[in-house]
C-alpha positions in Angstrom: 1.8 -25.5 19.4 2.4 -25.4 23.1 6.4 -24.2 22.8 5.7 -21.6 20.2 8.1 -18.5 20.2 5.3 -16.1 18.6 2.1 -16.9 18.8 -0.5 -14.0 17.1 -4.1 -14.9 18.2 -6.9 -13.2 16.6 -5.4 -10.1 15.4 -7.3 -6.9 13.7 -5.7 -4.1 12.9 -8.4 -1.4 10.9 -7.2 2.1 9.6 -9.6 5.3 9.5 -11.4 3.3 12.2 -15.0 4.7 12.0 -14.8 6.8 8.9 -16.3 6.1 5.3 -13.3 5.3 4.4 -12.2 2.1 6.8 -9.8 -0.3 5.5 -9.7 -3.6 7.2 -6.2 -4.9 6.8 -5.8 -8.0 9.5 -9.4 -10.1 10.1 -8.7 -12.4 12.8 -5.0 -13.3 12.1 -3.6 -16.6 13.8 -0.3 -17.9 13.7 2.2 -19.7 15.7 5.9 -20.4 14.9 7.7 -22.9 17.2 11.2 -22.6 18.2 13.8 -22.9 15.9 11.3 -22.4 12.9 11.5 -20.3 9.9 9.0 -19.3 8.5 8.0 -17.5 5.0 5.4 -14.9 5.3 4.1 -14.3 1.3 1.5 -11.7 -0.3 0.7 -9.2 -3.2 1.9 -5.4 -1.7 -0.5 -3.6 0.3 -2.0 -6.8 2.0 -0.6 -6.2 5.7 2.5 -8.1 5.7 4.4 -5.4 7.1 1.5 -4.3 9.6 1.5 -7.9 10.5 5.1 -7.8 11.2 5.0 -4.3 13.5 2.6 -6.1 15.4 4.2 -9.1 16.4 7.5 -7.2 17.0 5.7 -4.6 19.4 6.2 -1.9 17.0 2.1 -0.9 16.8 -0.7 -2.5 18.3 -3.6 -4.5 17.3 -7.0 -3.3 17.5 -7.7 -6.6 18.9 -6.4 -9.8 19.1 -3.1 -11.3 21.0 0.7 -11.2 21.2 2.9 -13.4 22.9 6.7 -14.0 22.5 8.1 -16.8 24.3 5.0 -17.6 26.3 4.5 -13.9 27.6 1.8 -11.8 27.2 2.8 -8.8 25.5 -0.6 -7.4 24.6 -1.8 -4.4 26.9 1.4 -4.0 28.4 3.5 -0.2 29.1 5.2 1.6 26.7 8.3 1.1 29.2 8.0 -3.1 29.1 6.9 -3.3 25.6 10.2 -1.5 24.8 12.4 -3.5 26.8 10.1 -6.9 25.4 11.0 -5.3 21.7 15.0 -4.6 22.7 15.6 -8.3 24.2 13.4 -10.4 22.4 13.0 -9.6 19.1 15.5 -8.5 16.3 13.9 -6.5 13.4 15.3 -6.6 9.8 14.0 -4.0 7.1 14.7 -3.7 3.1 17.1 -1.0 3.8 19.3 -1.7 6.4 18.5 1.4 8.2 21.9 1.7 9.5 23.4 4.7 11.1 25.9 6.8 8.9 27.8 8.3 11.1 28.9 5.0 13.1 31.2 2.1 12.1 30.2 -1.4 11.4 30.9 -2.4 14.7 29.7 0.7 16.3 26.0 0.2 15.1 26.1 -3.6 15.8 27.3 -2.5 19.6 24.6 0.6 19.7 21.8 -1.8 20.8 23.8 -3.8 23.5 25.3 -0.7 25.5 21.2 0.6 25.0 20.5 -2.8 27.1 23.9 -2.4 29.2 26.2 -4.5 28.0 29.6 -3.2 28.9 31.2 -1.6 25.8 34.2 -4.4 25.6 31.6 -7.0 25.8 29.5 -5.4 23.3 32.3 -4.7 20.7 33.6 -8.5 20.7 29.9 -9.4 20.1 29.7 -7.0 17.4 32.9 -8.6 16.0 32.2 -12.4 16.5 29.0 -11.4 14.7 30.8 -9.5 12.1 33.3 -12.6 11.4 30.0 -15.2 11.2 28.9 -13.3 8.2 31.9 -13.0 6.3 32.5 -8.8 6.9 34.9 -8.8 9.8 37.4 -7.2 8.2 35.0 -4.0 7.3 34.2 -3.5 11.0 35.8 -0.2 11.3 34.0 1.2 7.9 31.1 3.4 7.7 27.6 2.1 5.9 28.7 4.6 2.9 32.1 2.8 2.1 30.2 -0.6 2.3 28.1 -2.6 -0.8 24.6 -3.1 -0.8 25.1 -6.7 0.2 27.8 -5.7 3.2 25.3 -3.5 4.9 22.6 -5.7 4.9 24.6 -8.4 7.0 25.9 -5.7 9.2 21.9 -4.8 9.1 21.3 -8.8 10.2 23.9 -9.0 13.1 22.6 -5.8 14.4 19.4 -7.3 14.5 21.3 -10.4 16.6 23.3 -7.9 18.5 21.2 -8.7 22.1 20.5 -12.4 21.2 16.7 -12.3 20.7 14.2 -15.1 20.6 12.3 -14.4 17.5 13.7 -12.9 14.5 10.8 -10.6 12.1 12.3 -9.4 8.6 10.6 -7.4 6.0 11.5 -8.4 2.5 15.4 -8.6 4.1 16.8 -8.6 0.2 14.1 -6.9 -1.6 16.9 -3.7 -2.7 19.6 -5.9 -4.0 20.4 -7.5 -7.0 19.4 -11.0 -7.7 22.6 -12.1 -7.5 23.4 -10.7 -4.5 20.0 -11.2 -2.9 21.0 -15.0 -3.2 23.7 -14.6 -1.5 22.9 -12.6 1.3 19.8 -14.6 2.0 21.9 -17.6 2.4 24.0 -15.6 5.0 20.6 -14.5 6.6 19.2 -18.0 6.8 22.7 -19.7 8.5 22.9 -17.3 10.5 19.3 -18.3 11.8 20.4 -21.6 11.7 23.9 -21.4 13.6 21.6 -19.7 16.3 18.7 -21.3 16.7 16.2 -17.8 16.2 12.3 -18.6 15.1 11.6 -16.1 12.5 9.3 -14.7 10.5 10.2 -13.2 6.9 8.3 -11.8 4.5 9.1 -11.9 0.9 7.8 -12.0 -2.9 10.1 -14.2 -3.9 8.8 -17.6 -3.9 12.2 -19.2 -4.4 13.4 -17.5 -1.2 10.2 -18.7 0.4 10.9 -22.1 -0.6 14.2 -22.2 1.5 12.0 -22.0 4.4 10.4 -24.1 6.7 6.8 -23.3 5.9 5.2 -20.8 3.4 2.2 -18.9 5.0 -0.3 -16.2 3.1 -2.4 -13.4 4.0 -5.3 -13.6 2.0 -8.2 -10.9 3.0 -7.2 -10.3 6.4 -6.3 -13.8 7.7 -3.1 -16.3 7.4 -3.5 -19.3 5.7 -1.2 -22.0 4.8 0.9 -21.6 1.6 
């Protein structure tokens, strides 16, 4: 897959390295998701979907093995450039949205593009257009505390689109909300993909959701296998 977005080569990631009690969570872990593609990451918890998921978005490193986003590199590289890598090319998406209290909407959608220097106005009409897309433009100037479940986990998503990245990573994105509502929201989540064009990677227990998808992939002892 020559134009792949993310391409994880050989990864290994093993915790109390060297003590009697060593846990071998990623074996050798390949994968490759081409642009535009969405993928659906699936497996029982405690597995290593969401050490996977660090990995790939620069958040911890592999104990061997490679990352590249977009054709680049990214393994062995600064703490100063893997930031920068993380802050322009990939958008992150947790269970909880992780938002912070004490800013609006609109505020913690602009927080990441003023970090990369995006003048303010810019950033706030961003934020807004972003906002609007999902459906929760009119709750821009609220905090996360006067919002539902399912309004701050789209404010969560187009913070996560804020600086426009290549490669989208989400950790079970709708895993706190109500069935209902997790419907819903994923639908926002995977138009919004659409509309934009982002590969991503998602994790998830629900095999519906996973359905929705592209492709279905598993970890199974270590290594990715097809669904």
């Amino acid at each position: 897959m020559s134009d792949a977005v993310l391409r994880l080569t050989g990864i290994e990631k093993i915790y109390n390295r060297g003590k009697q009690n060593e846990i071998a969570v990623l074996k050798g872990a390949d994968l490759a998701i081409a642009r535009g593609e969405v993928v659906a990451l699936v497996a029982p918890s405690g597995a290593g979907k969401s050490t996977l998921l660090h990995i790939a978005g620069l958040l911890d490193t592999a104990d061997a093995g490679e990352v590249a986003i977009g054709g680049t590199v990214m393994t062995g590289l600064g703490d100063r450039r893997r930031t920068i890598a993380r802050r322009r090319d990939v958008g992150f998406i947790y269970q909880f949205h992780h938002l912070l209290p004490e800013f609006t909407a609109l505020e913690n959608i602009a927080l990441p593009q003023l970090a990369d220097g995006t003048p303010r106005q810019k950033a706030d009409a961003r934020a807004q257009e972003l906002l609007n897309h999902v459906g929760v433009g009119p709750r821009a100037g609220h905090r996360p505390s006067a919002m539902s479940g399912g309004e701050q986990q789209r404010v969560a998503f187009c913070r996560a689109l804020a600086n426009q990245p290549r490669l989208l990573l989400a950790d079970e994105p709708t895993g706190n909300l109500d069935p209902g509502t997790s419907d819903q929201v994923f639908g926002t989540l995977m138009a919004l993909v659409r509309d934009t064009g982002l590969s991503a990677l998602i994790a998830t227990h629900n095999l519906e959701l996973a359905a929705r998808m592209d492709r279905i992939v598993r970890l199974d002892h270590g290594l990715i296998v097809p669904g």
